[in-house]
N, C-alpha and C positions, 0 to 999 in steps of 0.2 A: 412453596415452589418458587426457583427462580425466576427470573425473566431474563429471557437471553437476545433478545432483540439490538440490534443493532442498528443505531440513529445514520443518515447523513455525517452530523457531526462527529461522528467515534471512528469511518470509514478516512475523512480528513486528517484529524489526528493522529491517525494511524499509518496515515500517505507524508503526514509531515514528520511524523520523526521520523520513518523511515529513510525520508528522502534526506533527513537534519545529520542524521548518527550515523547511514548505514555507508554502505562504500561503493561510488558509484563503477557501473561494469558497463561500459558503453554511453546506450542510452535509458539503463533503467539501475539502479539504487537496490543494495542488497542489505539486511542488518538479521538477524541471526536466523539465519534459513528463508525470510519473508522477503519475496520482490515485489520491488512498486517502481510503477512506468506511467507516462503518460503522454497522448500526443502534441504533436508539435506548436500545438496553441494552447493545449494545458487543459483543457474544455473537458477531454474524457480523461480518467484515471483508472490501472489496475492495478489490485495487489495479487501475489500468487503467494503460494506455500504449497511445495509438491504437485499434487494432482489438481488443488484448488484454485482458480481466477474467478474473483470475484470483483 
């Protein structure tokens, strides 16, 4: 069986290319269907996909 756990670190990784490659729409960052936002001091981050923010 797999392990599907997701570290801090891979939630990052995932907020910097997003934000690196994707195409910014306002104030949150779009790269193939996946949004990532975060507030005005950077502190908190979210990525979405459809129904999901996590």
């Amino acid at each position: 069986m797999t392990n599907n756990i997701l570290k801090y670190r891979d939630y990052l990784r995932l907020f910097d290319l997003i934000s690196s490659k994707g195409t910014q729409l306002g104030n949150q960052y779009e790269f193939v269907g996946i949004q990532a936002q975060c507030d005005f001091d950077g502190y908190t981050c979210w990525i979405a996909y459809k129904n999901l923010t996590h």
